[in-house]
N, C-alpha and C positions, 0 to 999 in steps of 0.2 A: 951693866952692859952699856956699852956706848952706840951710837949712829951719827956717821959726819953723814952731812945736807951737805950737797955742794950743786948749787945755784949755777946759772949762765952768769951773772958774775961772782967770780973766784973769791975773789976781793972783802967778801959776804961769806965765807963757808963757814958752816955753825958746827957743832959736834954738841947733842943733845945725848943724855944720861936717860934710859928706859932701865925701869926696874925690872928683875928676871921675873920674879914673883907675879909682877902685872900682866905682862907677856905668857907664863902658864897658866895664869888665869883666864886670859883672852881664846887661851888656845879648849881651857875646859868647856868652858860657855860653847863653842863651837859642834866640840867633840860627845859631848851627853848628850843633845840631842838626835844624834844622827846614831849613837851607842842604845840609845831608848827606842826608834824606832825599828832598828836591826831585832833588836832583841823579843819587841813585839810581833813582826814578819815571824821569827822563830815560832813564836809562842803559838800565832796564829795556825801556821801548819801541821807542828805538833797537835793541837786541837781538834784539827779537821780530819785527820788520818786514826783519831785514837781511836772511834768507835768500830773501826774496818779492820785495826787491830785486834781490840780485842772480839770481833768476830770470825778471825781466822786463828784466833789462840783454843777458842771453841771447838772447833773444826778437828785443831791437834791434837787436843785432848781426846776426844771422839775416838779418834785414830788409834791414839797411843791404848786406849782400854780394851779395844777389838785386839789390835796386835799382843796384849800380854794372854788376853783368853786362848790366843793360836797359839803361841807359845807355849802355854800351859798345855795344851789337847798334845799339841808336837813331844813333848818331853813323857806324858802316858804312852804316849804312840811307843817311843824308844825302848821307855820300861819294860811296855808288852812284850814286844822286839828282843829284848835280852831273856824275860821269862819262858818265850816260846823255847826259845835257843835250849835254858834249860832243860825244858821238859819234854825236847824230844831227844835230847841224849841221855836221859833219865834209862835206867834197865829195868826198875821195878814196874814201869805203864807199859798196860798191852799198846801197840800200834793205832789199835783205834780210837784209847781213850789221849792219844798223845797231842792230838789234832784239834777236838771237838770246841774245848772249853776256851782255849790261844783262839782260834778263829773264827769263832763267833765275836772275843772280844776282840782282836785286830780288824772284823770286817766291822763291827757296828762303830770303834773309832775311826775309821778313817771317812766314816762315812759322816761324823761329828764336826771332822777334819774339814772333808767337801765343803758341807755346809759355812762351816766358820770361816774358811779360804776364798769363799763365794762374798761373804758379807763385808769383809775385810775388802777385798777388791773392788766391790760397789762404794764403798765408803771412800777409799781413794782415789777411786775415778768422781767422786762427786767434789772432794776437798779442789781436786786440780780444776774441774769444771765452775766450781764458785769461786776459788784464785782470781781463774783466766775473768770470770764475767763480773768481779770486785775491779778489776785492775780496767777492764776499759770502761765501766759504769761513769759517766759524770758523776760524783757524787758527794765533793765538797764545796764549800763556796766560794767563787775565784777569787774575791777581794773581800779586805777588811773593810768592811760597811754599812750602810743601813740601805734598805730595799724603798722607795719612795713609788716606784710602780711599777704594781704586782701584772699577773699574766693574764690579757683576758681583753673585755672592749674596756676600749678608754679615751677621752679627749683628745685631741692633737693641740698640742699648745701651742702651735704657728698657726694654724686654721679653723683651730673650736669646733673642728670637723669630730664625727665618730671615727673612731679605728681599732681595730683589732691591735693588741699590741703581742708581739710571738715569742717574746722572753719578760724578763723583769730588769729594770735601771736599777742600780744599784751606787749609790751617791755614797762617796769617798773622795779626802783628801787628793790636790791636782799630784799626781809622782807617785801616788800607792802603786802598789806591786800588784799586779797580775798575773794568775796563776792557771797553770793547765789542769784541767779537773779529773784529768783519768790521762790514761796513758796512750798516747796515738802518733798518728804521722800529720803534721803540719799541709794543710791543702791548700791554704790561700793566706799571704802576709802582706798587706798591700792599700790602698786608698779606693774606698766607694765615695760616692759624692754625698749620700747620706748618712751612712757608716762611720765616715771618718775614717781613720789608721783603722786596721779591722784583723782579726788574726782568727781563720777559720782551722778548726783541728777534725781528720776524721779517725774514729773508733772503730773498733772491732764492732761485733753486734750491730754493724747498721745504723751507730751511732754519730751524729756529730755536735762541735759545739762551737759555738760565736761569741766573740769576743769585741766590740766596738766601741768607737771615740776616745780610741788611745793617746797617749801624747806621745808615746815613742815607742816601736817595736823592739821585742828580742828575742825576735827568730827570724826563721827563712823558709820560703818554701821548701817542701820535703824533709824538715830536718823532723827527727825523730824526738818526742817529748815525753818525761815521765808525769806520773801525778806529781803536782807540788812544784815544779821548774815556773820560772817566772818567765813567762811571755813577752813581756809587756807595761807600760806604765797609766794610771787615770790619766785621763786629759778630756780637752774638749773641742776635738775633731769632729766633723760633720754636722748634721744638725743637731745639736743641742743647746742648750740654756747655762750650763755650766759642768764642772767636772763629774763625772758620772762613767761607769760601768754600765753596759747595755747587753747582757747578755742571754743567748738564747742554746736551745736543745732541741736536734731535730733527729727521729727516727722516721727512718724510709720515707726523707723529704717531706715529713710534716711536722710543726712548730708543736713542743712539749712544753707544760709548764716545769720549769726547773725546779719548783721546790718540791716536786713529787719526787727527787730526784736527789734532792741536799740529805745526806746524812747528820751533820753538825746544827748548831745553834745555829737559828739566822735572825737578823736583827732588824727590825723595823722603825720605820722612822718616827 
């Protein structure tokens, strides 16, 4: 491959020889790193949602073995259903004996029925009620990284003063990806003077969750967020010391520790 250089004087223009080879080289060097961190963002979310997975694959199962017991009761029910049929167009049974035996056992199935149509229905109003209360729980951890300070009193590192601190810092590379912990409506995306870029989300259940000292948002107010959508990126807006995740959990306007709350591994520093 060639490249002409042409200079403010002409007079001078050079035509240099770049190997292609070098050039796809330059371009790998480039491209694996930026293909290694996609990859681990993957890995990371995949991770975070496995164990809420396989807690609603439980759920199913639950489901599906009540559902084949009805089924099973439902298909006696029919049998009876066809028995009866015969045995009361039978000529050899007097009239009263044609009744007694069919309905005794059609009234005590269907009363097997009741019962197991009752259990079955409690089962799936509870599957959809731990769904709905899985899906707006915070209960992954919004970035890939290590916790350096946990929820509780602690120093102020501007003022050596005591202070309650109402979430946990979470120190991560400046550009990681920040993540919505459960699924909600975006309430505030926007700059506190201590906060920094800040991106507050509210939940179902009364929940909400904070996200601060971002270096760049990505969302908007009111927009709607699933678990797992990236919010946001580390950075080191407002007060802090360097790149760091600040984040917090609040039910009915009071500060939660969030690791009561992490389902996934969480990493300390």
């Amino acid at each position: 491959m060639k490249v002409t250089i042409i200079p403010h004087n002409t007079s001078r223009i050079k035509i240099v020889s770049i190997n292609k080879f070098l050039i796809g080289g330059f371009i790998l060097i480039i491209l694996i790193p930026l293909l290694s961190r996609y990859l681990r963002s993957k890995e990371f979310i995949k991770s975070s949602t496995s164990k809420l997975e396989v807690a609603n694959q439980q759920l199913e199962k639950d489901l599906g073995h009540f559902q084949q017991e009805y089924e099973a009761l439902d298909n006696k029910y029919k049998t009876l259903l066809i028995q009866a049929k015969k045995l009361q167009s039978s000529t050899f049974l007097k009239p009263q004996d044609k009744e007694l035996p069919v309905t005794e056992s059609i009234d005590g199935l269907l009363g097997d029925m009741q019962e197991s149509k009752q259990v079955l229905q409690n089962i799936q109003l509870e599957i959809k009620h731990n769904k709905e209360l899985v899906k707006f729980t915070p209960s992954i951890f919004p970035v890939n990284g290590y916790v350096t300070q946990p929820f509780g009193p602690t120093q102020d590192i501007f003022t050596g003063e005591q202070r309650f601190c109402q979430g946990i810092d979470i120190t991560a590379p400046k550009g990681s990806k920040v993540y919505a912990t459960a699924d909600g409506v975006v309430k505030f995306a926007g700059y506190h003077r201590h906060s920094g870029l800040e991106v507050i989300i509210n939940h179902k259940n009364r929940f909400e969750t904070r996200y601060s000292h971002l270096a760049f948002i990505k969302t908007r107010k009111y927009q709607i967020v699933k678990r797992g959508d990236v919010i946001g990126f580390v950075g080191t807006t407002g007060k802090t010391i360097g790149p760091r995740l600040h984040y917090e959990i609040w039910i009915n306007g009071e500060p939660k520790n969030p690791l009561d709350f992490i389902l996934t591994k969480v990493n300390f520093f």
